[in-house]
C-alpha positions as a Python dict, from the first residue, in 0.01 Angstrom:
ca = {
    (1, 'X'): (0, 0, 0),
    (2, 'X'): (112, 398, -61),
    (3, 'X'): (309, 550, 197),
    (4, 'X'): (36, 813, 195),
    (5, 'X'): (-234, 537, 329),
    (6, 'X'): (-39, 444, 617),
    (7, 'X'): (84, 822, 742),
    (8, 'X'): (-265, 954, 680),
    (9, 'X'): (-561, 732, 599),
    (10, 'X'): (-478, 456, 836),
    (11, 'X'): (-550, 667, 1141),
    (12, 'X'): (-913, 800, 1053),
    (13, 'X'): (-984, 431, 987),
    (14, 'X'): (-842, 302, 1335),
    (15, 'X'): (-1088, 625, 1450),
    (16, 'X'): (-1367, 463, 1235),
    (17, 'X'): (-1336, 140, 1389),
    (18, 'X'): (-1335, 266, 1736),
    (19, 'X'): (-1692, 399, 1608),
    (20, 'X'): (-1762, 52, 1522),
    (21, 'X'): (-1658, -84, 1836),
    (22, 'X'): (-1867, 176, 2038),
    (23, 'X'): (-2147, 160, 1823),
    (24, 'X'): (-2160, -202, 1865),
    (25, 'X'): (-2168, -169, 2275),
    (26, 'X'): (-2444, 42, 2271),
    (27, 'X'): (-2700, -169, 2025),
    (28, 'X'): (-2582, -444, 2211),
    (29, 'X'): (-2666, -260, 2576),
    (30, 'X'): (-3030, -119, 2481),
    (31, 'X'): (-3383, -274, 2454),
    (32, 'X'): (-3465, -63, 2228),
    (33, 'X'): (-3286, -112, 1957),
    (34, 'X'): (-3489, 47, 1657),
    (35, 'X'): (-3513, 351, 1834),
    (36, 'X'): (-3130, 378, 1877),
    (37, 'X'): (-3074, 304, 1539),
    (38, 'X'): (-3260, 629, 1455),
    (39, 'X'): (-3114, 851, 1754),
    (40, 'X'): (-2787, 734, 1640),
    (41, 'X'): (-2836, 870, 1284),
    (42, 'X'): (-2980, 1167, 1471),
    (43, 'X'): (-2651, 1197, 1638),
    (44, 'X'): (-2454, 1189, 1361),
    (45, 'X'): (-2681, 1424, 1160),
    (46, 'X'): (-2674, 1677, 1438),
    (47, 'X'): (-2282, 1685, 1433),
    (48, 'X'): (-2285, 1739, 1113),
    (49, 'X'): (-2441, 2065, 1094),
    (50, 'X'): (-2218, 2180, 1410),
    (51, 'X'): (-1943, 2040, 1158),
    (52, 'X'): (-2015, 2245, 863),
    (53, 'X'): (-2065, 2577, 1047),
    (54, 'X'): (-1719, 2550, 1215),
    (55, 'X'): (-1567, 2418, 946),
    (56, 'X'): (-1729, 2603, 648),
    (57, 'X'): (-1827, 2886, 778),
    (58, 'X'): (-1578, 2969, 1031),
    (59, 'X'): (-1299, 2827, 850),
    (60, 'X'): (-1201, 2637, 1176),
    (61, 'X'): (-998, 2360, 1057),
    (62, 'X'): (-946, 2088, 784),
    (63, 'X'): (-876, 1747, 774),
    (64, 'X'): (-608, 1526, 541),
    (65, 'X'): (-722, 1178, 546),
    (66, 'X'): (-612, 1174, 199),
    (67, 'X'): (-939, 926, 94),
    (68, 'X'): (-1003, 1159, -246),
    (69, 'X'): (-777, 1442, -434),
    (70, 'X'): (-1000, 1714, -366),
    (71, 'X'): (-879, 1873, -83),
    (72, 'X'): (-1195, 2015, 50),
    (73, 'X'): (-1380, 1686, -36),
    (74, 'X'): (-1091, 1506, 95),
    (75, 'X'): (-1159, 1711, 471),
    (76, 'X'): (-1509, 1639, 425),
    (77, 'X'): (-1481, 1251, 469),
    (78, 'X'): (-1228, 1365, 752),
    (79, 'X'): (-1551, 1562, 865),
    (80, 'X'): (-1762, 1180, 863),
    (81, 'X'): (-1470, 1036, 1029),
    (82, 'X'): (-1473, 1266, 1332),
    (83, 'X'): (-1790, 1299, 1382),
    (84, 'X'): (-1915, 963, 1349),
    (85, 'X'): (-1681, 911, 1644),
    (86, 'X'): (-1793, 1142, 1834),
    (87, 'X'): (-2161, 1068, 1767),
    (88, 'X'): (-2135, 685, 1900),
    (89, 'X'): (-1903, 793, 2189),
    (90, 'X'): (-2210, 1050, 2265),
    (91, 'X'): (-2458, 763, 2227),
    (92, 'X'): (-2262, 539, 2421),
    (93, 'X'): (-2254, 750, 2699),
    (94, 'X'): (-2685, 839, 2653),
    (95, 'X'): (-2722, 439, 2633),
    (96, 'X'): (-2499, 340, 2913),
    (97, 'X'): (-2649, 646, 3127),
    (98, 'X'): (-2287, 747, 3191),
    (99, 'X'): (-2186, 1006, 3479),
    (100, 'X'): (-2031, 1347, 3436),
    (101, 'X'): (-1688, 1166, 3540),
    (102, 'X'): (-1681, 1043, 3212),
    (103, 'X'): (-1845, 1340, 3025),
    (104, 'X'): (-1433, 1497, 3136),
    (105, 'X'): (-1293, 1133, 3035),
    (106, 'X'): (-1395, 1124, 2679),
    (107, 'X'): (-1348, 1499, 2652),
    (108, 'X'): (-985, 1459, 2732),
    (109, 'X'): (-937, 1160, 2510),
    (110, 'X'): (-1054, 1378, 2228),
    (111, 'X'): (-837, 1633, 2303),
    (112, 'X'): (-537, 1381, 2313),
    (113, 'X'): (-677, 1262, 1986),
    (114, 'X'): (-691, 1573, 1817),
    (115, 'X'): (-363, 1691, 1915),
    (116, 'X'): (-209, 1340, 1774),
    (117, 'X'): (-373, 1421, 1440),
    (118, 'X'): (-216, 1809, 1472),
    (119, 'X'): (103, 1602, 1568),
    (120, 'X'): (84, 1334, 1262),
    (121, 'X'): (-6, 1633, 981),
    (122, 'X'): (-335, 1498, 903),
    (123, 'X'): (-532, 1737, 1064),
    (124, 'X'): (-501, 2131, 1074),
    (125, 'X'): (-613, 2440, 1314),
    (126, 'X'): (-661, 2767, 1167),
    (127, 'X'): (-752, 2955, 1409),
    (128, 'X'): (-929, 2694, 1626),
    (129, 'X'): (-804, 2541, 1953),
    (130, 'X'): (-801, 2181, 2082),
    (131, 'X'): (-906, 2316, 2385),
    (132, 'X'): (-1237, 2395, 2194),
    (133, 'X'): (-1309, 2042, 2136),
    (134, 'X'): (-1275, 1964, 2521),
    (135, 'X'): (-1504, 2201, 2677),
    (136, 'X'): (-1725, 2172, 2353),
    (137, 'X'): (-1780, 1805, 2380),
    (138, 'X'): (-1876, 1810, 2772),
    (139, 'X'): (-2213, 2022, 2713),
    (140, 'X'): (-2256, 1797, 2389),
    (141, 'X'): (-2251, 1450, 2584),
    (142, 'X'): (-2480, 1669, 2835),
    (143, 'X'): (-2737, 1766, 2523),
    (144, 'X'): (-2727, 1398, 2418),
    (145, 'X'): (-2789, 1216, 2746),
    (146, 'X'): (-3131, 1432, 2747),
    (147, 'X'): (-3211, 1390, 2372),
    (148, 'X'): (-3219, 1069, 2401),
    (149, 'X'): (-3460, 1061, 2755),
    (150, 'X'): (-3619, 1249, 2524),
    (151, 'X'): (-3683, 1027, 2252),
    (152, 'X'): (-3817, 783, 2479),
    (153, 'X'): (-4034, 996, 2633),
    (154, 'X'): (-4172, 1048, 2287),
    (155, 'X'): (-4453, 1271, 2380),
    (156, 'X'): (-4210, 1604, 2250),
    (157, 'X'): (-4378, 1631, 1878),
    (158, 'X'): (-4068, 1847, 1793),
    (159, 'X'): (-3827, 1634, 1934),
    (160, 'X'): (-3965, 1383, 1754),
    (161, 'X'): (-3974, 1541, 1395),
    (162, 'X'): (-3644, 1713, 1461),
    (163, 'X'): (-3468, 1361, 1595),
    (164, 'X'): (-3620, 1242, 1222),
    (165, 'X'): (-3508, 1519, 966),
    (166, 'X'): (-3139, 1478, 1142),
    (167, 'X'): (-3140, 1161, 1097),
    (168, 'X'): (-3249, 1139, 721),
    (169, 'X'): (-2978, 1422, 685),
    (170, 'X'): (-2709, 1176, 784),
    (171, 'X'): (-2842, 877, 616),
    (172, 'X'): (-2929, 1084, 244),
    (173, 'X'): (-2594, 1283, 281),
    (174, 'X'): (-2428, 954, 326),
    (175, 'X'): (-2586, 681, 67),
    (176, 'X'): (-2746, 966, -211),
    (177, 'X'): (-2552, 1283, -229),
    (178, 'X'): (-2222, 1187, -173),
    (179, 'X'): (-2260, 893, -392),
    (180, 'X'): (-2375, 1096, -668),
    (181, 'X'): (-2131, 1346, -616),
    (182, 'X'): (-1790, 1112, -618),
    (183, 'X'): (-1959, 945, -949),
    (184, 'X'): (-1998, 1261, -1089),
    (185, 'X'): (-2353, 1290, -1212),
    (186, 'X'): (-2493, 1540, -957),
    (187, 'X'): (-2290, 1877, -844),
    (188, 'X'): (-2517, 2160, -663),
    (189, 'X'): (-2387, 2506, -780),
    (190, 'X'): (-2510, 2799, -588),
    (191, 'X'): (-2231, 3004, -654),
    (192, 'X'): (-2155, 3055, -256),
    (193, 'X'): (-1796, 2970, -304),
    (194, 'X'): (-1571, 2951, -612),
    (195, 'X'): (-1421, 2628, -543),
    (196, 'X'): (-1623, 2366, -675),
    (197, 'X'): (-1651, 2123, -402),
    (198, 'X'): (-1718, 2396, -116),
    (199, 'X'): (-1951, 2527, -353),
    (200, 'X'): (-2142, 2170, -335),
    (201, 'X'): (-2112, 2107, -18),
    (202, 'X'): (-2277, 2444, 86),
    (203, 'X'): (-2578, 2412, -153),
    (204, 'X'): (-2606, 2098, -80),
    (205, 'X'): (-2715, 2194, 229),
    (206, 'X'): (-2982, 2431, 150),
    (207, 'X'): (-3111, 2175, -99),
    (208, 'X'): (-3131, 1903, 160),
    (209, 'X'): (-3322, 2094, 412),
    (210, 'X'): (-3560, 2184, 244),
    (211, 'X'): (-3615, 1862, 26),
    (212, 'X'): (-3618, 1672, 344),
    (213, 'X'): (-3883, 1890, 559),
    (214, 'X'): (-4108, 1913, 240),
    (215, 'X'): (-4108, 1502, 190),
    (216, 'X'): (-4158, 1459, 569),
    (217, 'X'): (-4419, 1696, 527),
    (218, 'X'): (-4592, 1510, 236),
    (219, 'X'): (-4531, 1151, 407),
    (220, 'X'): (-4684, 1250, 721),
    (221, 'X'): (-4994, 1418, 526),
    (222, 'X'): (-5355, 1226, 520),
    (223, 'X'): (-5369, 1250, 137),
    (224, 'X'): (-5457, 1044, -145),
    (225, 'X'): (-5191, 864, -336),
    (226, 'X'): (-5310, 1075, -608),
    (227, 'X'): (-5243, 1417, -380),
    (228, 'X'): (-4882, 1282, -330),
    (229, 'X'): (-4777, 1160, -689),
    (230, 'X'): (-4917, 1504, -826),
    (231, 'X'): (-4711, 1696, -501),
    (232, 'X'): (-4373, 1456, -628),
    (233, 'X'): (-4460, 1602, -981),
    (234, 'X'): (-4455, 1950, -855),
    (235, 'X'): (-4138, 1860, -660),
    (236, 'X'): (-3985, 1686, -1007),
    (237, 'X'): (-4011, 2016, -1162),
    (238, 'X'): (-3893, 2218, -958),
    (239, 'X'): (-3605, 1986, -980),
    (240, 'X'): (-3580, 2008, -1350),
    (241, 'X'): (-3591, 2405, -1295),
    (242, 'X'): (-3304, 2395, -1054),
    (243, 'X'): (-3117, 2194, -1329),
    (244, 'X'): (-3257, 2409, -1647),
    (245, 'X'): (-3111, 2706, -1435),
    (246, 'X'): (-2745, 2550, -1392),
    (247, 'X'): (-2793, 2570, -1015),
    (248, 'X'): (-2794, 2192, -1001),
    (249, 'X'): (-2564, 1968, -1243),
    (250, 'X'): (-2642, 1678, -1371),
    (251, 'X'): (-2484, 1458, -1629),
    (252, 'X'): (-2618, 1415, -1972),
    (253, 'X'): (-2886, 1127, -1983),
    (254, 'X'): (-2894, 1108, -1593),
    (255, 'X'): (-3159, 1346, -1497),
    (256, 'X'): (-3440, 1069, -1464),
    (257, 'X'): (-3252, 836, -1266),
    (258, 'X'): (-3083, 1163, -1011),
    (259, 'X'): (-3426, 1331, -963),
    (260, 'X'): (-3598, 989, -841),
    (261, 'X'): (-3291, 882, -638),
    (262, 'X'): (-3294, 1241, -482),
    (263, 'X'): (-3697, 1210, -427),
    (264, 'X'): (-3795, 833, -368),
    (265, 'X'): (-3447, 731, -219),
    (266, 'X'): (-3531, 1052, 45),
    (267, 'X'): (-3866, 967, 99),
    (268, 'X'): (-3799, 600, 119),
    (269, 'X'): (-3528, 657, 439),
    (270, 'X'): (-3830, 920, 550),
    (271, 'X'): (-4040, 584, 588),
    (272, 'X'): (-3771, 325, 677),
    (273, 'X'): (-3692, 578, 980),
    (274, 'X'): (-4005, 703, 1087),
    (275, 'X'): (-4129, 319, 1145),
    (276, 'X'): (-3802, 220, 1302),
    (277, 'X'): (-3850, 487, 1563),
    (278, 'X'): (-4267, 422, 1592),
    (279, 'X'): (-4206, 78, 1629),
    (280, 'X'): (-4030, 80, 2005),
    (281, 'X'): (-4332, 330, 2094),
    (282, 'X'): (-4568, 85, 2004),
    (283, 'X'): (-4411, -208, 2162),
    (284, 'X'): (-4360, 24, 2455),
    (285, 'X'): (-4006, 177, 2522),
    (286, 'X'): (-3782, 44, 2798),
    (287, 'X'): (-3516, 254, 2958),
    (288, 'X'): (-3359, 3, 3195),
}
């Protein structure tokens, strides 16, 4: 393998597969599994948008994992990396109801982490501290820990829908957008930034929020079939008019198969989630 696999890339995976192995301790420790499936994703989602704040719009830091040869996409799987980890250590600690001792614990492994990474030359500060990360992550493990109560408590309608658009944001970032985006056959253009990648990333966003909240919208609607199919037509054109106008790219010959992978592939994780996180309620949710 390339030396730069083994100074760089090697590390994010070793952090990816102490996800794994945290991730696996906490569906293993809960009764309700379905539910944390969900709050996990939530997690994760959640992160993410603390992620691309500091990281896009503060200009905090960047990562080198050196997975792609985009730079900024390249610090963008960094971005999954890190925060997958720190979304199943937060989860872990929610699950195993963990005490504030180890709220300072993790927070100082992090920050030993992190200033390995510095160390190794596959992660970089601007103007950010490590310190940041420490005292950031203690009110985050905090925020979890009652999220998740939360969740069980299920009577919070907001907590509830919010807990669901998060987690579709993680899951249709992950398996639809960036998919599309490393084959090449979908790039979102806003024209926020003049590199190409940031530029995606940053629309993107936008596009995902509100394509996410409408289809939750429309699933969670009493309508006929026929009221939905004629809403996914308005939503289809409106895609074609975002593509017509250049603000979304899409290869020649792959507009059909984008715009239903965007739309059904969205609204199918809208359904595959929302029934994974009824389906505990129903059985009745158990904390202990």
């Amino acid at each position: 393998m390339s030396y730069i696999f083994w100074s760089n890339t090697i590390w994010y995976i070793l952090l990816l597969f102490t996800s794994i192995i945290a991730i696996v301790l906490s569906l293993y420790k809960t009764r309700n599994l379905k539910l944390t499936i969900v709050f996990l994703f939530s997690v994760i989602g959640f992160t993410f948008v603390l992620e691309a704040i500091l990281a896009i719009g503060l200009k905090a830091y960047v990562y080198h994992p050196k997975v792609v040869s985009d730079n900024f996409l390249d610090s963008v799987f960094g971005n999954y990396f890190s925060q997958i980890s720190i979304s199943s250590t937060s989860v872990l600690i929610a699950i195993f109801d963990l005490s504030y001792r180890w709220f300072f614990l993790f927070s100082l492994i992090y920050f030993l982490i992190e200033e390995l990474f510095i160390k190794l030359g596959i992660y970089e500060h601007f103007w950010y501290k490590s310190m940041y990360t420490t005292f950031g992550l203690i009110p985050l493990f905090w925020l979890v820990k009652k999220w998740y109560r939360k969740t069980l408590d299920s009577s919070s309608k907001f907590v509830n829908y919010v807990s669901l658009f998060l987690s579709v944001f993680a899951i249709y970032s992950f398996t639809i957008i960036l998919s599309q985006r490393l084959l090449g056959i979908q790039i979102f253009k806003g024209n926020f930034f003049s590199e190409i990648s940031k530029d995606h990333t940053t629309t993107g966003l936008v596009y995902q929020f509100f394509v996410i909240n409408i289809l939750i919208i429309i699933y969670k609607a009493r309508l006929h079939w026929f009221k939905k199919e004629m809403l996914f037509l308005c939503l289809f054109i409106i895609q074609y008019l975002l593509y017509y106008s250049g603000i979304l790219y899409i290869s020649n010959g792959w507009f059909f198969v984008v715009t239903m992978s965007d739309l059904v592939g969205c609204y199918c994780w809208i359904a595959a989630f929302h029934y994974l996180y009824q389906e505990d309620h129903e059985k009745g949710i158990s904390i202990k």
